[in-house]
Structure formats: structure tokens, C-alpha cells
N, C-alpha and C positions, 0 to 999 in steps of 0.2 A: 504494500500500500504506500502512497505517497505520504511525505513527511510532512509537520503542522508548516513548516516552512514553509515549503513547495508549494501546499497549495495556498500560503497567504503570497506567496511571488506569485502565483494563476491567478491568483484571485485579483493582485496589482496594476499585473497584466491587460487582463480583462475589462479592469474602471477602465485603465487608460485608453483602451482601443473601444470601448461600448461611449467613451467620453467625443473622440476622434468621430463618432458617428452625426453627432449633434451639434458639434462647431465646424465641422468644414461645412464649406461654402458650394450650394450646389454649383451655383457658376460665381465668376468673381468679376466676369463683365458681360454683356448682353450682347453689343454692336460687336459682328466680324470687324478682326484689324488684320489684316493682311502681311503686313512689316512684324505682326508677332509669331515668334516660333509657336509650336506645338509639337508635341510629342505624338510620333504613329503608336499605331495598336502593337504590341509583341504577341506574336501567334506562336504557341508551345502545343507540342505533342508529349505530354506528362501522363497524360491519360490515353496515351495510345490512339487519338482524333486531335484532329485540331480545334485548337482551342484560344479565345484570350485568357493571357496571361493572367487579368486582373479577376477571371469567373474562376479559376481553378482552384479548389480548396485545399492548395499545400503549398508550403513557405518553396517558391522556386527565385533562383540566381539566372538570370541567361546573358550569354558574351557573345559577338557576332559584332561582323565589319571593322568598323577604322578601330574600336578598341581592342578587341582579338590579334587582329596584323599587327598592332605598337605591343601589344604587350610580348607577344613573342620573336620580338624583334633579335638581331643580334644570334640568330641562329639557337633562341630556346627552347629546350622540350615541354612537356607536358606539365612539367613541374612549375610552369610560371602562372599555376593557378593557383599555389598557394599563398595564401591570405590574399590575395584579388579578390575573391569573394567571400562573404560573410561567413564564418564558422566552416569553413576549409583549408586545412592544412596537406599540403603534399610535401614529401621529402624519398632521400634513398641511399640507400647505400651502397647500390648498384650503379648509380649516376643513370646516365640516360635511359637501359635498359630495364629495372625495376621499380616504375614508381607507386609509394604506398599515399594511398590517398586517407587522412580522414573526416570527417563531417561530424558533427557538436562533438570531439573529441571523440568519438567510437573510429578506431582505424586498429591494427596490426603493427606492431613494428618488425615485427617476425623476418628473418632476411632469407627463410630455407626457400628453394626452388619451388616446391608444391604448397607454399602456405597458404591459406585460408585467409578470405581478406572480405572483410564486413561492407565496405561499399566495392558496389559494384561500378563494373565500365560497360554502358551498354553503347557500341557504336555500328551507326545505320541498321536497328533494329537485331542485333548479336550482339549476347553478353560474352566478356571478353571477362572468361573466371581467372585463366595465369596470369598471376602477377608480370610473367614476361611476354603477355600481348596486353597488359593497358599500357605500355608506353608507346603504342604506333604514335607515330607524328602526328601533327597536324597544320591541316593544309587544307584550301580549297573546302571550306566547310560553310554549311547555311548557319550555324548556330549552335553555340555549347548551351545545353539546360542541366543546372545542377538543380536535383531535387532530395531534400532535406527529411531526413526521418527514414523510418521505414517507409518500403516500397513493395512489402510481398504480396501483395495480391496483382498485383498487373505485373512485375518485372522478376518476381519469385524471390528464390534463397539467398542468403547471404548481400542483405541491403538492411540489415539492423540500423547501418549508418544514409543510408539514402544510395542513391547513384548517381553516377556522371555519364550524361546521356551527348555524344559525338553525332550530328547528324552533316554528311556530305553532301554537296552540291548536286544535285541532280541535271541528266540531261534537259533541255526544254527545247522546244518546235523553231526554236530560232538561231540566230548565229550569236556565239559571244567568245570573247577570248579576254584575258589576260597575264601579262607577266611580269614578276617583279621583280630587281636584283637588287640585294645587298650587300657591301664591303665595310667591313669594319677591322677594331687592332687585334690583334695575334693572326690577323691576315686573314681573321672569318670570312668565309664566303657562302651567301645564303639566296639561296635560285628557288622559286617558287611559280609556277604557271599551269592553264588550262587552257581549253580551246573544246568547245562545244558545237555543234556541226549538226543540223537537222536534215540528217541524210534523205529521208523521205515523211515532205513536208506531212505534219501529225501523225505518222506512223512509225517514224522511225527516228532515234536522236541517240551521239554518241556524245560522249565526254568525256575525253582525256585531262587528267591532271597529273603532277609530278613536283618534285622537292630534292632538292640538292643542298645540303648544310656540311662545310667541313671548317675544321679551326688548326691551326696550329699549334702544335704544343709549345707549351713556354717559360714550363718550370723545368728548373736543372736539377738532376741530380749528383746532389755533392759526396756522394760516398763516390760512386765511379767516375763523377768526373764531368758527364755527360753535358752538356746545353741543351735547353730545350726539349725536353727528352717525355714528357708527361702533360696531360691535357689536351689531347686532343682527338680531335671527330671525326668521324666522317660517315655521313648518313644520306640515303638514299632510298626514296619513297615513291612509290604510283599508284594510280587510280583508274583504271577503264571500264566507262561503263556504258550499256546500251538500255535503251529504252523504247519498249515495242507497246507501241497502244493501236491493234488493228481498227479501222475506221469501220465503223458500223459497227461496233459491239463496247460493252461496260468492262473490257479489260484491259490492264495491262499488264506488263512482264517488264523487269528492271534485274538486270545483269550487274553484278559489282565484283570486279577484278582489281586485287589488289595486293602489293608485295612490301618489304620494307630492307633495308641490309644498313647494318650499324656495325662499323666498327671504329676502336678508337683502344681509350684506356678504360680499364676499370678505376673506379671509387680511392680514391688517393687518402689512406689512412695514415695522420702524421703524428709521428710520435711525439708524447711529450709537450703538445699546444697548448696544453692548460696547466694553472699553476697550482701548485698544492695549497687549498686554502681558499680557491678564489672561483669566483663563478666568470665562464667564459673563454676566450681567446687570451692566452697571458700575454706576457711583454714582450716574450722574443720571437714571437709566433713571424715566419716570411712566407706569403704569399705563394713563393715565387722557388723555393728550392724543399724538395725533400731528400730523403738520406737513407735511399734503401741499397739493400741487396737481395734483394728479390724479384721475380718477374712480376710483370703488372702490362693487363690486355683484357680487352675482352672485345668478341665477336656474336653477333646474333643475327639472325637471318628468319622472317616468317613472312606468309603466303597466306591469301585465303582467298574466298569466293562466297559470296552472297547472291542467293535468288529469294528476290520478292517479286509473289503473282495476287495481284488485284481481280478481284470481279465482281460484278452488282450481280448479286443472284434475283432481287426483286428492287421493285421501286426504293424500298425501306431497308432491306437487307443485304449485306456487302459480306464477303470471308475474304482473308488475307490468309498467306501461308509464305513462312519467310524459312529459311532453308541455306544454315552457314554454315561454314565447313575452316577450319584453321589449322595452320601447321608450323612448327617455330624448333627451331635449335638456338642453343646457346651456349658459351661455354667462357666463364672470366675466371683469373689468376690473379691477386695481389697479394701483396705484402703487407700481411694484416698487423702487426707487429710494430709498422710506420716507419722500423727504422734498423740499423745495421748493428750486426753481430750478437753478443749477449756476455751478461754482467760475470757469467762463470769465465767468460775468456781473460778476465783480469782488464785492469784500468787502461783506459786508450782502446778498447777494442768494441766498445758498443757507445751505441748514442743515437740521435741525440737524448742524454738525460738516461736515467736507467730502462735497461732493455734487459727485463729475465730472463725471455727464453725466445728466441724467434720462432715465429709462427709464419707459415705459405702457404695457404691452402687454393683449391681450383673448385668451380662448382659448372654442372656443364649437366644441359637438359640435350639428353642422346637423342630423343623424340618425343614430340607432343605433336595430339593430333585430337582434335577438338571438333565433333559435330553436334549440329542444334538441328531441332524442328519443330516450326510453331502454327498453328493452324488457330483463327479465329475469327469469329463472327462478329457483325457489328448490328445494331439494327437502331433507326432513327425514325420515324414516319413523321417526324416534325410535331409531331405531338409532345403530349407531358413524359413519354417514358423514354427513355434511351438504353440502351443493355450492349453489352458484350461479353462475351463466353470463349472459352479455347482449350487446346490442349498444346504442351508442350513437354518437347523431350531432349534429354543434354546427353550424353558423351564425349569422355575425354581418357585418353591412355596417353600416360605422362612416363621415360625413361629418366633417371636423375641418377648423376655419378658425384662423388664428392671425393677428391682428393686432398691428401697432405703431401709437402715435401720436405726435406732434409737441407736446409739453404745453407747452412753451415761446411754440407759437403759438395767439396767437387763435382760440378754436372748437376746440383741440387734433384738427385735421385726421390722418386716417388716414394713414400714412406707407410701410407694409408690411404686404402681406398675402401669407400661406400657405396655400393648398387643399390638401387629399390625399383621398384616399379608402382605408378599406382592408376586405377582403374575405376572411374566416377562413372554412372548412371543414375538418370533422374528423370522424374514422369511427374506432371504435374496437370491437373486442372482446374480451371478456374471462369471464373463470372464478377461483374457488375453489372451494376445496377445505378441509374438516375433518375431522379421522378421530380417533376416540377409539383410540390403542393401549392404551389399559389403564383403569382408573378412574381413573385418577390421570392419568396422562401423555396431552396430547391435541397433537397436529400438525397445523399447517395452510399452506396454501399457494396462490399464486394467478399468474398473469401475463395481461401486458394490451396485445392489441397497438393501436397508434395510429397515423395516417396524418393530417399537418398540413399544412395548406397554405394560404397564403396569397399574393394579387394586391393590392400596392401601386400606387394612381394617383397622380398631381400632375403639375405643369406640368413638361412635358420631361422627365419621369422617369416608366416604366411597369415594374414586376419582378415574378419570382414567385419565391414560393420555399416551399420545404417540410421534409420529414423523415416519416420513419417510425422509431418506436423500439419496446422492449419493454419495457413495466414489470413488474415483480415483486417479490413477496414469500417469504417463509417463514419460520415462527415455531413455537418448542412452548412449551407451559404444564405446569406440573406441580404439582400441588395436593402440597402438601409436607402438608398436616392440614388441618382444615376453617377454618381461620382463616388460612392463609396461600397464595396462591398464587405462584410466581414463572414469569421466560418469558424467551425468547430473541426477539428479532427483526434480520433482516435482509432490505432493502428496496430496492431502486432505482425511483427515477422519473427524472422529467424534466422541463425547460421547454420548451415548442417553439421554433423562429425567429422572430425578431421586427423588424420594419422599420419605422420611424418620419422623421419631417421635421417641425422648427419651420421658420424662416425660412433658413437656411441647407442643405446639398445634403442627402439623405437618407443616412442611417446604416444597420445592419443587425447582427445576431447571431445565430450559429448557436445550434443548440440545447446546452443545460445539462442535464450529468446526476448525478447524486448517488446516490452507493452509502451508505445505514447502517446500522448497527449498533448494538443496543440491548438491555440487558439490564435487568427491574425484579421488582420485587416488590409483591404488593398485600396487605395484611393487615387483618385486622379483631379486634381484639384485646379483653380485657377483658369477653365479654361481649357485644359488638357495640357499650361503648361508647366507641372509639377505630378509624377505620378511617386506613391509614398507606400511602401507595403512594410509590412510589423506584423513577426509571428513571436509567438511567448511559447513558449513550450517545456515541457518535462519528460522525463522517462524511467522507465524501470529495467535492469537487464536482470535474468537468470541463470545461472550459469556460463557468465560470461568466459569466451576463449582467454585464456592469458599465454603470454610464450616468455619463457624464462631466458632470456639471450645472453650468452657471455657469462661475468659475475666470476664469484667466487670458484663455483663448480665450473667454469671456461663449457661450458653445453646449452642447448638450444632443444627445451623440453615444454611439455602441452599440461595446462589444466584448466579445472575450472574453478573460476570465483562464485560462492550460492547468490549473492545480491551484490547488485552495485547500479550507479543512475547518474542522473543528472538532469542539470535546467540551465535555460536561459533565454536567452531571446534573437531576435534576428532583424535588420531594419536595411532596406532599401531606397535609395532616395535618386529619382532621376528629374532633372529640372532643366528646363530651357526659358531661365529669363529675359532675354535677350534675342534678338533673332540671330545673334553670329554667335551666342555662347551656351554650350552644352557642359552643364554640372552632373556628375555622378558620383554617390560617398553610399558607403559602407558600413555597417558599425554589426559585432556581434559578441555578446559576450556568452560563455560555454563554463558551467559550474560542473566538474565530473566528481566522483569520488569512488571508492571500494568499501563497501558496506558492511564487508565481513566481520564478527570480533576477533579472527586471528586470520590472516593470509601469509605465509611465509615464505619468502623470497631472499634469496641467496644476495647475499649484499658484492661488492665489486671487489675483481682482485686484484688490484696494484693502485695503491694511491690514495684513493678518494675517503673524504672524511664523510661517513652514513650520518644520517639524521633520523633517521627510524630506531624504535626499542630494539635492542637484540633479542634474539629468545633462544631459552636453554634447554635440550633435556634433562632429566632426572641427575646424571651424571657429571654435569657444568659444560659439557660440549654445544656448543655452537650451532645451533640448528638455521639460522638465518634467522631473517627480519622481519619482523611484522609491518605489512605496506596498508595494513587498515587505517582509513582515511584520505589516505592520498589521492590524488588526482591522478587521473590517466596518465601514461606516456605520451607526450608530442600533443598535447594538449592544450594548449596556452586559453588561458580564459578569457582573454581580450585580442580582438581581431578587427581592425578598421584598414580602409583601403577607399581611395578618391580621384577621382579623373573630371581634368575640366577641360576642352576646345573654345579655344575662341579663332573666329577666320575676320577678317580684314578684306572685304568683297575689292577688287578690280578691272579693269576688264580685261575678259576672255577667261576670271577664272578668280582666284583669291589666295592669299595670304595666309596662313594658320600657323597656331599655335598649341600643342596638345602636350600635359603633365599627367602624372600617374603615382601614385602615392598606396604604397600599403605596411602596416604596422603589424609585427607577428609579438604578441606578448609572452612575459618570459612564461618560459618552455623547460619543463623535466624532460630528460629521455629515457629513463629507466624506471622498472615498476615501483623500484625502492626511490629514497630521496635524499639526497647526496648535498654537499655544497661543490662542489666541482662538475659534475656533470647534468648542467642547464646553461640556459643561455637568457641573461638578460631580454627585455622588450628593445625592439627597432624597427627603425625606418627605413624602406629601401624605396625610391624614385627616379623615374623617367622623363625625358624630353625629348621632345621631337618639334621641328621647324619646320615647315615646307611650303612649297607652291602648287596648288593643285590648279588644272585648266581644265576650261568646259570643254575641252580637245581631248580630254582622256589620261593625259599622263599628270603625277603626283612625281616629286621631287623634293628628296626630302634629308636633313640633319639628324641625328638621333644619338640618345643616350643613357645606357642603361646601368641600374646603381650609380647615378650619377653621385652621390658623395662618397662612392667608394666604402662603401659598411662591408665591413668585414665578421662577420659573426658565426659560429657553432650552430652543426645544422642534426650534428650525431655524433656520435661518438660510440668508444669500444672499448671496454670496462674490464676485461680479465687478466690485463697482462700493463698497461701504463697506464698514464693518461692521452690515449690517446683520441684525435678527432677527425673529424671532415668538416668541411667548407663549403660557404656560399659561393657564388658566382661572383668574378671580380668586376670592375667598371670595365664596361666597350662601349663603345662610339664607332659612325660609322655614318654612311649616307647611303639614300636608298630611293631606285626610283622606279616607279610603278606605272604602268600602261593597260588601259582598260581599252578594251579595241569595241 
């Protein structure tokens, strides 16, 4: 049950937004002015139809056009979503090829090959379950929709945390192209373009896209000597797709061909960044040189294929059936240890700062091979009822090898090696439900049933294990005037069970369920030109997954926590007061904690001063920590982020100016609580200057971290202090042709 708290913050919540219903202004002038901006409608497919943004009863983020292209400017992955938007955090330790996403603090830090991750990635209607297919690029895309909370009844398992939904540009009946290049410092080079071609006019339409990003490495390594020698990319991405809508019939057929190939370095772990005593980046922390003796790479390669077939079966009644198919290797090597030699070889022989024992490990997915299929009905008759119903099934067979090596000897000879295999299937079905009770007041409702199960292989160890759950929703909306709507929601999903093995015995977890509650409001004020959305929300989790990473035991183990939750709120704010100036700010604050009266967690091995009770057995041995209370990992409770445009009209085209502003509050990384391993609250911001013309090309200055924040993004706790890093300041010019 929710705590007296929680529901006096709902209940805070709720004045304020039932308060919002009665002072905004239905209009705030009467007379059209034509010299005033206004804001378009944003149309989301959250609910599987399209929809406005401001009718749908769930706290949703969407990114698309000029802010999307600035934000991931300078050739950045996926990862430049975190804190961009309200109560999301992304970070990795794989660098471009694993990113873990979380949403109100519910995410995985978990770093193994097959982990289990609470928001999902759903892109062009396929959830993308491996952690190493949510990092495909992005490019050429109509619109990112994050949607908050639970999502199991329309998008199924494992969205305790919500999901990030990728939607691609589609073909359309006409011609369009463009291409954009960027050059910035470490010699980045970021190529992005499309070309759309309506082969036969309404019948037929192709469209190719494509991404080219590499960077030069530009940190040295000073143990061997090297310049230059670490940091750098080089990635390559497509898109082809055809689009068949025979004339004279309610179908169509849409073809999605698509590949990715990354390679570069793995995740640069640096020894010894942080000072004993002190939270953060310490004083001698460079940028620009690590100190290994170890190999450091990684290579990834994936493929897949999406068919979606449309067709109106009746006036009112439509099936979709979508049908994706994915396949991915991978394979990275670092120097987990950050740094050279070890303290047994005597003084002068390891650094930087004490190194006990070198660590090299490889981690490498032999084969994944991932198929979906979804079939579902729609029915509308423009009446009061609206319904959709479906079935869906998953498929995935995942190879994972984990290596150690011996860096210390000659030819750094392979030491330990881990095989497993694991083998997911999943069958689910599911229904909603919409009913307008009045013109004003609409109700809707959905559940979703699922059947998980998975078959773990490895040496000397064979298991199975499963779960069936129900997910469900229900929510009302109530249009208070035509500028304001508000809405109730409450949701349950769930994570399925999960079974993993590095080098040591295999672990396991039962399934995670999460009940929550949410209450917002969405407004559109002034005219249309300020729209202002506010959710308040809370939740319950039950046997939440925890992952033991690193630590004292140096292993990467599964359990479960009986309760744990959290609240907080969420606020959107998009404004055009001005006709040349477009405002958007962010604000979300995320209360997590661990509910249990005893959770025990192995505290960190080398360095770090614990701030958790110890706890003992019977005998005075050291059982580990108790983390009851704590807030989550990679959690930060405060999360704001702002973007303003303004253009200076002249002729044939105009002048602009566009800033980007997001603040990630300080951040624990581990389940215990440490003073060493977190990171202060910061600022990181963007600029960009340019010329755009009503001739199609954009020409432009840019710059990313422009004050250069240097901050702690993760770190690795069993052997120093060691860490990883943000992305440094680049700059760069960039010009774009829209044909």
C-alpha cells in the first residue's frame, strides 16, 4: 500500500492540477493575429493509433526535427537522451554499443550480455529486448515518444519503467531528399541523408536513408607510449524501405530493411579518477591520457527486417500484423582495471595510484537472433466505443562467451572462459478498451495476458524457468474546456524471470511487478501559444530485479528486493511567445527508495568509504551492507533540461539562434552508498548558429558541452577507484540540404 506521505504528495499533486483547471484561460485573446506564433498539434502513437498528444492519458516526452538533429549533433549516440527529457536517464559502460536507459529511476545497471532491462526500446513497431540492439543509431526518424510508467498492456513485459518508442520516416507518394554533413574537432565526421522516390505514383514508394559517424581517437596512452590511440568511432547505419498500397483496395504493405556496423573502442575505464574521501572527478583526473596494458576494442554488427501489412477489413474494423526479425554479434575487450601492472610487482611497477591485481576481461555475443509477431485489430465506427485486441509472440536465442586474460603475461594468454546459451519465448494476449461516457469525460481500459519462459544452457548447468502474469491498465480523461484536459491513471506490468552467468555459478530472478498511479494534466493555453503538461505520480514495485555488480565479492549476481517504490512528478513546458522564438524547459523530480528492513549488499573492494550499517553474522564476519532506504542506482532525483530558438527573418531565409541546457542531479551508482562513488549535480549545454534559406539549405556553427563539464558517468568498484566519463567539448559546422 502507498505510504501516508505519498498519498499526501497525490493528494498535493492533484489540488494543484484540479487548481490549473479553473484558472487557465480558455482563450487569452479572441481577434486572429497572424504575426503570433502558435504551436501545431503533436500526433503520438502511444496507444498504438494516432492520437493528440494532449487527449492521451499518460505522462508522454516527444523529440522530433530541429531539436532531435542539435541534440545529437557532433556524431552522438543514443545516449544524448539522457536528462533531455524529464525523468530519463541513459548511461553505459559499453559506450556506444550498450545503452541502459532509465525512466522515474527504475532502469538496470546490470552490464552482463543477456541482462534484463525494465524499459523497453520499441523501434518502428519491434521491441528491441538486447540490450545490444537498443543502441541502433538514429537517423532519419519522424519522432522519438518516450512514454513514462508502465506500458504492459499495449507494449507487454518488461516496461515497469515505461518505453522509448523510435518511429522512422516512412516512404510517401512524392519526391523528397535530404543530406547533411558535419565536421567537427578530433576530426569527427558525421554524414546523414535520404532520398525518397514515389516509384509508382500511390502505389509504390521507396526510401533510402543512411549515417556515417567516425571520430578520431585522441587520448594517449602513457604506459606504451602511444598518441592518440583510444576514443574513437566509427559507425555505419541504413534504412530501405518500400511501401506498397495497391490502388483500389484498404491495404498496405511496408518493407523495413535495415543494418548497423560499429566499431571503435570499448568503454575507457580509468584508474584511480577519484579521490579517496571525495565525491567525483578528483584533481588529477586528464581527459586526454590513460595508462593501460591491456587490449581495448570492441566490434558489433546487426541486421534486421520489419514487415508491416495494413488492411480495412470493414468500414470500422482494421488488423495490423507486424513481423520483425533481428540478428546482432558483438564482441568488446578492455582493461577493466584502468590501469598498468599490479601492487604485488613492487613500487614503480603499477599505476596510476594502487592497482591490486589486473583485470582483462572480453565479453562477445556469438549469436542473437530475435523474432516477433504481432497481429491486431482495431475497431472505430466513430462512435462512443473504440477497442483493440491482439496477439503477440517473441523469440530470441542468444550465444554469450565471456572471457578473462592473463595481461601480466607475455601474449596476454586467455585465462577463463564462460559459455551459456539462453532461449526466451513469449505468447501474449491482449485488449483495450475506450468509451466516451459523455463529451467531456472518456474511460479506458485494457489487460494483457503473458506466458514467459525461458531455457538456460552452460557447462554443468541446464534450467528452465518461466511465469505467467497479467498486465493492466485503467484511466479517465476529462476535458475540463477546450484548453485543458486532465486524467487518472493506474497501471500494473511487469519484468519476466531472468537467468544469467559471467564466470562464476549462475544466478536467477523471479519476476518484478509494479503497480502505479498517476494523475496529470495537459493544457494548451494562451491561444495555442503555450502548451503545459504535469503528471504526479507514484508506484509500488514487488520483487524488484536487483544485480549485484562488482563490490567486494568482484561478481555480477541476481535477486530480489520484496518492496520498494517511489514518487514524483513530471512537467513539460513548450511556448512560443514571440513569433521568431520557441521556449522549451523540462523539470522532473524522481523520489526512489528500497523498502526492505534488511537488503544486503556487498559493499566495494578497493577504496571507497561505505555509508551504509554493516551487518554481521553470529560469528562477527562481515556479511555486507544493509542498502535499506536508499535510493536506486543512476537515479538522481532532480532532472531539468531547456531549449530556446530564436530566428532573425531576412530575405530568402533567416538568421537563428538555438541553446540546449540539461541538468542531471547528483547520482549514486551503486546499490550500497558510498562517498566516493556518485557524482555531484551538472550542467551540460549546446549552441548552435546558423543560416537557414527558403532554398532549402541550413548552414550552421555548433557546440556541444560547451563549458566543457567534465563529470563521473560510472564507475567500477572491486578493485580501485576507478571510473568513466562524459563526453568532452566538440564544435564543429554543419550544413544541411533539404531538396
Amino acid at each position: 500500500m502507498l505510504s501516508q506521505t505519498v498519498l499526501r504528495y497525490l493528494m498535493a499533486g492533484a489540488s494543484l492540477i484540479a487548481l490549473s483547471v479553473f484558472v487557465a484561460p480558455a482563450h487569452a485573446q479572441t481577434a486572429e493575429d497572424e504575426s503570433v506564433a502558435r504551436l501545431g498539434t503533436v500526433t503520438v502513437t502511444a496507444q498504438r493509433v494516432e492520437e493528440d498528444l494532449q487527449e492521451v492519458p499518460i505522462s508522454i516526452t516527444t523529440l522530433s526535427d530541429e531539436k532531435l538533429d542539435t541534440l545529437k549533433s557532433s556524431g552522438a549516440d543514443v545516449r544524448f537522451l539522457s536528462a533531455r527529457v524529464p525523468s530519463v536517464i541513459a548511461e553505459s559502460s559499453f559506450g556506444r554499443a550498450f545503452p541502459r536507459f532509465y525512466i522515474r529511476g527504475i532502469g538496470n545497471t546490470d552490464f552482463d550480455l543477456n541482462a534484463s532491462q525494465p524499459v523497453s526500446l520499441v523501434y518502428d513497431d519491434v521491441p528491441y529486448e538486447s540490450p545490444i540492439l537498443k543502441g541502433f543509431p538514429v537517423f532519419d526518424l519522424e519522432q522519438i515518444e518516450v512514454l513514462r510508467g508502465p506500458q504492459g498492456t499495449l507494449f507487454g513485459r518488461n516496461t515497469p519503467g515505461g518505453i522509448i518508442k523510435f518511429d522512422s520516416r516512412k516512404p510517401q507518394n512524392e519526391f523528397e531528399a535530404y543530406a547533411r554533413a558535419a565536421y567537427g574537432n578530433y576530426n569527427t565526421r558525421d554524414l546523414e541523408g535520404a532520398v525518397n522516390l514515389p516509384v509508382i505514383d500511390d502505389v509504390l514508394a521507396v526510401r533510402v536513408s543512411g549515417l556515417y559517424q567516425e571520430r578520431d581517437p585522441y587520448v594517449d596512452n602513457a604506459y606504451t607510449g602511444e598518441k592518440d590511440r583510444y576514443e574513437g568511432f566509427k559507425e555505419l547505419a541504413g534504412r530501405a524501405q518500400v511501401l506498397f498500397t495497391p490502388a483500389g483496395t484498404d491495404f498496405s504493405a511496408l518493407l523495413n530493411l535495415h543494418a548497423r556496423s560499429n566499431d571503435g573502442d570499448a568503454r575507457l575505464f580509468r584508474a584511480n579518477i577519484i579521490d579517496p574521501g571525495q565525491q567525483g572527478l578528483g584533481a588529477g583526473f586528464d581527459r586526454d591520457t590513460v595508462y593501460f596494458d591491456g587490449q581495448n576494442f570492441l566490434t558489433q554488427d546487426t541486421s534486421g527486417v520489419t514487415l508491416r501489412l495494413d488492411k480495412g477489413l470493414t468500414d470500422s474494423v482494421d488488423v495490423t500484423y507486424v513481423f520483425g526479425y533481428e540478428s546482432a554479434e558483438i564482441e568488446s575487450r578492455g582493461d577493466i582495471d584502468g590501469g598498468f601492472g599490479a601492487a604485488f610487482l613492487g613500487a614503480g611497477n603499477f599505476g596510476p595510484g594502487p592497482i591490486p591485481f589486473p583485470v582483462e576481461t572480453s565479453g562477445a555475443v556469438d549469436a542473437l537472433d530475435q523474432i516477433t509477431h504481432e497481429v491486431r485489430f482495431t475497431f472505430d465506427d466513430g462512435g462512443r466505443l473504440r477497442a483493440q485486441a491482439g496477439l503477440f509472440l517473441f523469440q530470441e536465442e542468444v550465444a554469450i562467451t565471456s572471457r578473462s586474460f592473463a595481461t601480466l603475461t607475455p601474449g596476454q594468454p586467455q585465462t577463463t572462459v564462460a559459455q551459456r546459451a539462453l532461449d526466451t519465448d513469449s505468447k501474449a494476449i491482449f485488449a483495450s478498451l475506450s468509451y466516451d461516457v459523455t463529451d467531456r469525460l472518456v474511460l479506458a481500459g485494457g489487460a494483457r495476458w503473458t506466458e514467459d519462459e525461458k531455457q538456460f544452457r552452460a557447462a554443468g548447468d541446464q534450467r528452465t524457468l518461466g511465469d505467467e502474469q497479467v498486465s493492466w491498465d485503467v484511466s479517465a480523461t476529462y476535458t475540463a474546456n477546450d484548453d485543458v484536459n486532465v486524467y487518472g491513471r493506474i497501471a500494473k506490468g511487469f519484468r519476466g524471470p531472468t537467468v544469467q552467468q559471467r564466470f562464476g555459478a549462475p544466478s536467477q530472478a523471479d519476476s518484478e511487478t509494479v503497480l502505479s498511479y498517476e494523475i496529470g494534466a495537459k493544457t494548451e493555453l494562451f491561444d495555442d501559444r503555450v502548451r503545459a503538461n504535469v503528471s504526479v505520480y507514484a508506484f509500488d514495485l514487488e520483487g524488484q530485479q536487483l544485480t549485484i555488480v562488482g563490490g567486494l565479492t568482484n561478481d555480477v549476481s541476481l535477486f530480489n528486493a520484496d518492496k520498494s517504490g517511489g514518487y514524483g512528478f513530471e512537467a513539460d513546458i513548450e511556448a512560443a511567445p514571440l513569433a521568431n522564438l520557441l521556449v522549451t524547459a523540462g523539470l522532473s523530480y524522481n523520489n526512489t527508495e528500497f523498502k526492505d528492513d534488511l537488503i544486503i549488499a556487498p559493499g566495494c573492494g578497493g577504496g571507497c568509504t561505505i555509508l551504509d550499517p554493516a551487518v554481521f553474522d553470529g560469528n562477527g564476519n562481515l556479511l555486507g551492507y544493509n542498502i535499506s532506504g536508499n535510493a536506486f542506482p543512476n537515479a538522481p532525483e532532480w532532472i531539468a533540461n531547456m531549449t530556446a530558438r530564436y530566428a532573425i527573418p531576412v530575405m530568402g531565409g533567416e538568421f537563428y539562434g538555438f541553446t540546449d541546457w540539461a541538468y542531471k542531479g547528483e547520482t549514486n551508482f551503486f546499490l550500497y552508498d558510498s562517498i566516493e562513488f556518485g557524482q555531484e549535480g551538472y550542467w551540460e549545454g549546446g549552441l548552435k548558429f546558423g543560416y537557414k534559406s527558403d532554398r532549402g539549405y541550413d548552414a550552421s556553427l555548433f557546440v556541444r558541452n560547451i563549458t566543457d563539464e567534465e563529470a563521473l558517468e560510472g564507475a567500477i568498484d572491486f578493485n580501485n577507484l576507478t571510473g568513466f566519463v562524459n563526453e568532452p567539448r566538440t564544435y564543429g559546422v554543419q550544413l544541411r540540404w533539404d531538396f
